[in-house]
N, C-alpha and C positions, 0 to 999 in steps of 0.2 A: 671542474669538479667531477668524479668518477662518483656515479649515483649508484651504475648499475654491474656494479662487481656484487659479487656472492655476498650471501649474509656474514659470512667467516671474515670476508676481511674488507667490509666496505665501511668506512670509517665514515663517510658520508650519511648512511642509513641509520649507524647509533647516534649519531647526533641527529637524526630527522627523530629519532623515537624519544632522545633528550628534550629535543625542546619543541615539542607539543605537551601543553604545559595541560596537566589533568583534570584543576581545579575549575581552569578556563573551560573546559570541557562542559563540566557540570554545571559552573553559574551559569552559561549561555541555553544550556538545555534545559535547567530549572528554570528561567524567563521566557522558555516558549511556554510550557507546558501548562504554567500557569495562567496564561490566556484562553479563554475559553472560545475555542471554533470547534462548537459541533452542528455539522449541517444537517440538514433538511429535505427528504426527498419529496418533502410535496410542499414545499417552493416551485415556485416557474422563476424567481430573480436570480440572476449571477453577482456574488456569490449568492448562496438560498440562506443565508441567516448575515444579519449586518454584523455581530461580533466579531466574522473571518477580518472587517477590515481590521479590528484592533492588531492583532500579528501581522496582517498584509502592509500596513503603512509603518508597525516597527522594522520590519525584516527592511523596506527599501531604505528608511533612513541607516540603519544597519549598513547597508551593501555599500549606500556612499560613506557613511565612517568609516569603514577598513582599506577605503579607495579603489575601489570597484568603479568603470566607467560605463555610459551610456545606461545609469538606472532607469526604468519606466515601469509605474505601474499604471494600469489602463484604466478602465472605466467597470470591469469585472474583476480586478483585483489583482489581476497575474500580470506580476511582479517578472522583467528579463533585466540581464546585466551582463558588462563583458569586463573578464582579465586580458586586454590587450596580449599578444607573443610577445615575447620577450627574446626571439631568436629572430639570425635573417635570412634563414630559407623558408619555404613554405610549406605551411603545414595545417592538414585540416583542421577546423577546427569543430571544436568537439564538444557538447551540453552534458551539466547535471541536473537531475529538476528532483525534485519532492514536492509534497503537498503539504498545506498546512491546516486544513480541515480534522475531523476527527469522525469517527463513527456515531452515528445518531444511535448503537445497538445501547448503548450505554452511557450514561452521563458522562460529560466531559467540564463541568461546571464546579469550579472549589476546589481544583486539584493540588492535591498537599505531598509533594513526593517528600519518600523518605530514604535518604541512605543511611546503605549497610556496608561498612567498612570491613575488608577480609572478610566474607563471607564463610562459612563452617561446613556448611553441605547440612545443616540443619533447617527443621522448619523456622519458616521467618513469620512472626505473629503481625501481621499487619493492621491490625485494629481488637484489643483486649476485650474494647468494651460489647461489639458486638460478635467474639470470637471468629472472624477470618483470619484464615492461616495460608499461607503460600507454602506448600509442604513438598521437598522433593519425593517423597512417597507419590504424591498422585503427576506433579509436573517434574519429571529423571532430566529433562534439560539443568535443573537448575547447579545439578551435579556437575555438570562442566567447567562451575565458573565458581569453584572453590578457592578460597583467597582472593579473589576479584571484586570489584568494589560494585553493587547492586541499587540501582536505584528503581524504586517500589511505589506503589501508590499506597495508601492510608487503607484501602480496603473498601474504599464506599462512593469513586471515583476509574473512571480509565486512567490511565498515564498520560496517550498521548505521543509515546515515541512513535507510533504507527500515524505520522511521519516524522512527526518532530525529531525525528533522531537524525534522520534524513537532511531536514535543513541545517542542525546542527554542523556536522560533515563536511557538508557542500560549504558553508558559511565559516569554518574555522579552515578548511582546506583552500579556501582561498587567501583568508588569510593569513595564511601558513606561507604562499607561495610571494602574493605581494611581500612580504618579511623576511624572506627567501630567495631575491632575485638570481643566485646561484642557479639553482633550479629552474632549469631552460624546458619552456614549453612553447606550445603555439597561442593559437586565440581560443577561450574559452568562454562560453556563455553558461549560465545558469537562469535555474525558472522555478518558481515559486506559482502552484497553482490552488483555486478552492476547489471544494467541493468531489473532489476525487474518489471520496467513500462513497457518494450516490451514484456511483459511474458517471460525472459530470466533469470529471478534471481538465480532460483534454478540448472539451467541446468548440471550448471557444479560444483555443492554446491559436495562436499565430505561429504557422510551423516557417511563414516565410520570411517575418518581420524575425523570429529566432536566429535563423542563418546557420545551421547546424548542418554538419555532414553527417553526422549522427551523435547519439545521445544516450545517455545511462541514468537511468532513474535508480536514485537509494530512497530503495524502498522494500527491501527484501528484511529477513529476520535473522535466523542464526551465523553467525562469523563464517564465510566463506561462500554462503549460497551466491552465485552465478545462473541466473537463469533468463532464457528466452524463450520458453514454450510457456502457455499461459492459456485457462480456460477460455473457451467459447461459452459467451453469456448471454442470457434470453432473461427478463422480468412476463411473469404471466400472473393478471389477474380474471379472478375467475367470480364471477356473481352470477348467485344462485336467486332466481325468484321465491319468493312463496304468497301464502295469501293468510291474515290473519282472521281470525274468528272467536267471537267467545266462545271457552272451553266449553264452556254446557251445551254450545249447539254446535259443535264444530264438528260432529260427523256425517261425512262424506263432503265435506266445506273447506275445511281447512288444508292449509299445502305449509308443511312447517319446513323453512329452505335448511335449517341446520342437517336434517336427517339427511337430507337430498346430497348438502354439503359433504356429511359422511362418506356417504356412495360414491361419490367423487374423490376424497382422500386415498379412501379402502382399496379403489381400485388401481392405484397405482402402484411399481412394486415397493415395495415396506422395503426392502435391503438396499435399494438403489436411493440412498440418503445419503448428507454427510457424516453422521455417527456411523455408518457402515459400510465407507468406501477409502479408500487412500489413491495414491498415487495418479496413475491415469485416470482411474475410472471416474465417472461421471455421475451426474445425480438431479433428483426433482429434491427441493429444499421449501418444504410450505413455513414461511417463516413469521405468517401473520393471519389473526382469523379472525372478523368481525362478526359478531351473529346475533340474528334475531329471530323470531319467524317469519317476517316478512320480506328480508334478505340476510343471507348472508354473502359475505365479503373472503375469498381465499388469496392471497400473494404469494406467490411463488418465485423462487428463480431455479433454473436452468443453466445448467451446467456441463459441460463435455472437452476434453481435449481435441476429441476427434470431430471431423465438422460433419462425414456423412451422421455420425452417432447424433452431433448433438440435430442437426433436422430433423431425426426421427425421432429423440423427445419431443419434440416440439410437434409434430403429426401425432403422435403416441395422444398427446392431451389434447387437442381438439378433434382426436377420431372417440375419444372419451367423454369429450364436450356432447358431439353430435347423437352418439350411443344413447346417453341416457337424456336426451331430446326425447328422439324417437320412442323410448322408453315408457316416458310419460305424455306420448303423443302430442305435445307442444312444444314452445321456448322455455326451459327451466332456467337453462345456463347459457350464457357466455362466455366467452373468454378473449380476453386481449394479451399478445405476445409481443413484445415487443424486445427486437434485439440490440445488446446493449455494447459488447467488443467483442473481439475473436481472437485467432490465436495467433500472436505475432511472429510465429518458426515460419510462417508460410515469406515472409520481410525478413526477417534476422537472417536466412539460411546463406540467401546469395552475396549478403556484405559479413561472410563467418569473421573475418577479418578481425569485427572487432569488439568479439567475446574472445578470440585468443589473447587480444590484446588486454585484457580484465584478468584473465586467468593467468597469464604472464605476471602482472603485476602481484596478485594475491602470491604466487611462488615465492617472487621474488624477496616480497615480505614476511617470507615464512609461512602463509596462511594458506591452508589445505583449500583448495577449489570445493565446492558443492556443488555441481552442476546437474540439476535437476528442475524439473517442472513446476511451472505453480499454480497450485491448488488455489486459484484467486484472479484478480488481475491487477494490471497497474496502467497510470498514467500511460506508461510506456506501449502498452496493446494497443489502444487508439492512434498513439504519437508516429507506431510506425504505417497504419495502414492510410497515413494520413503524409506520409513520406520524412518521417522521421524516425528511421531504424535506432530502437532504444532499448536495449536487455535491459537486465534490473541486476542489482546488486545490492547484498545484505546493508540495515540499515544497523542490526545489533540485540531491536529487541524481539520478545516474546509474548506468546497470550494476549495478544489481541485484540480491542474489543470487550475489555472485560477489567474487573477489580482485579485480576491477577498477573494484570500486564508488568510486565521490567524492562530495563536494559542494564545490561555490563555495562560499564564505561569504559573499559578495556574495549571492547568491540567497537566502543562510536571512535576512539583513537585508530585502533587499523581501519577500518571504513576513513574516516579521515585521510591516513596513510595512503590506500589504495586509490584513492582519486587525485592525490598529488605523484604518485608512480603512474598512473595511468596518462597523465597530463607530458610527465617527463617521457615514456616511451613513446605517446605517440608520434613528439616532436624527435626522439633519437631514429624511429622507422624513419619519416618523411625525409632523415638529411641522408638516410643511405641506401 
């Protein structure tokens, strides 16, 4: 079989785009999604909320229905399995992982997605009764994907593709390939992890029981993104003392920590946030405030591409800690930093090998590369500095974290596509 002639005349290709059947797409991604894994970052269990098992034990029954071999899921929930090669020279072999956790920023419980058939490039009313709208006026992506088939959350709900689109992919691209044994590849493992949104995914990944030469996490958004640079991340919590007093006698007595808290927000820079940064640049994100007057409670994360930058956020807020110590001539504040991943280009650079071989397949599929940075992290940042060099690639959807998340289904098909082309060149390099 010729896979890998030009789109013009690889007769191979239009039937790969034939028969990855659309519908399959959807019922399999509407059965993740409606399982509810949204974790927990203040759990200490792996996974941090018991519902992850609900998808973690369907997804492994799953991997043996479609005949996937060597299933195992362990004692934390992450789920490995292998598509034996199907060729007989050798050839590395190669991992997809996603996560099947969700964002604790936003419910992930009741989720009722809705499709939109041919889309119009119009707003899409996602819930009448308490007016949410998904309107390309404010979200211009959705522009993209006119005529395309959208699938939506109800408005009062995440979605959930962030990653369930991911396992979707990885789970209909294998078995695309078992159903497909034309289609000559090496040995392929896949992984299924929790807890991934609290920065927990890879903690407890067995990078050696895996067996991977390396690996690619779908877990990226727009059709095409290709990415191996990825923030450097730091969690800081910051507690403020105060002292409480009845109001009627509380002068020169009282220490109210909210104010103290202020002085501490204030003093950092206001435009170095995420509302006021894109690409590279880097940011302090206070994303949680408890208060009272007898403490308050600040969480922040921390963020930079660049590693000397992001250190010196990190001195920046406990030489600000210490400041207004001194300040108020005691302990007011503390702060706890703690660092969470880094940036995997420092691991992806010396194996480039194989983010060409991603960007080769997207070509070859028609689909424009995005090769750029991300404003985030993945499975993948931990996987490599932990000896499994793992770029990420687009999973489809959007909006994140929120009632205005989608995916095209068109995109979870080429993401599909692209990991069964990536599968087939890596075994066509290895025989020449």
């Amino acid at each position: 079989m010729v896979f890998l002639t030009t789109l013009s005349t690889s007769h191979s290709y239009k039937k790969h785009i034939k028969m990855i059947d659309k519908q399959h797409i959807i019922n399999r991604f509407v059965s993740y999604v409606t399982i509810d894994t949204e974790s927990d970052p203040k759990s200490d269990t792996t996974p941090s909320t018991k519902k992850q098992w609900d998808l973690a034990n369907k997804l492994a029954e799953e991997l043996k229905a479609i005949g996937m071999q060597d299933v195992t899921i362990d004692e934390n929930a992450y789920i490995m399995a292998t598509l034996p090669s199907n060729v007989d020279h050798e050839v590395p072999t190669i991992g997809f992982i996603s996560h099947f956790d969700t964002s604790p920023d936003f419910t992930g419980a009741n989720v009722k997605p809705q499709i939109v058939e041919n889309y119009n490039g119009k707003d899409i009313v996602l819930n009448a009764e308490e007016d949410i709208v998904l309107s390309p006026d404010y979200f211009e992506d959705l522009l993209l994907y006119k005529g395309q088939t959208l699938i939506t959350t109800d408005g009062t709900t995440l979605l959930g593709a962030d990653d369930k689109a991911g396992i979707t992919e990885i789970v209909s691209a294998m078995e695309y390939l078992i159903n497909h044994p034309e289609i000559q590849h090496g040995p392929i493992r896949v992984g299924f992890t929790p807890d991934e949104e609290i920065g927990r995914g890879a903690h407890k990944f067995d990078v050696e029981k895996f067996g991977a030469d390396w690996a690619y996490t779908m877990d990226g958004s727009q059709i095409g993104e290709l990415e191996y640079e990825n923030f450097n991340a730091a969690g800081a919590v910051v507690k403020v003392k105060g002292k409480i007093v009845h109001p009627g006698y509380a002068k020169g007595k009282m220490v109210n920590s909210m104010y103290i808290a202020t002085e501490f927000i204030n003093s950092l820079p206001r435009l170095e946030t995420p509302e006021h940064t894109e690409g590279y640049e880097g940011f302090f994100h206070l994303y949680s405030i408890q208060g009272e007057v007898e403490e308050t409670i600040l969480e922040y994360i921390i963020r930079d591409h660049n590693k000397q930058h992001f250190e010196a956020r990190k001195e920046v807020m406990v030489k600000l800690t210490n400041d207004i110590n001194e300040q108020y001539e005691r302990e007011v504040i503390t702060i706890d930093i703690k660092d969470q991943y880094f940036n995997m280009k420092e691991k992806v650079e010396p194996v480039m090998h194989i983010v060409d071989i991603a960007e080769e397949a997207m070509k070859q599929l028609g689909i424009k590369p995005l090769i750029k940075a991300i404003r985030g992290g993945t499975d993948g940042s931990q996987l490599s500095y932990m000896g499994l060099p793992c770029p990420n690639i687009f999973a489809g959807g959007h909006n994140f974290h929120g009632r205005y998340e989608y995916v095209p289904v068109e995109s979870m098909i080429k993401a599909t596509e692209v990991i069964c082309k990536i599968a087939e060149l890596t075994a066509l390099k290895a025989k020449n």
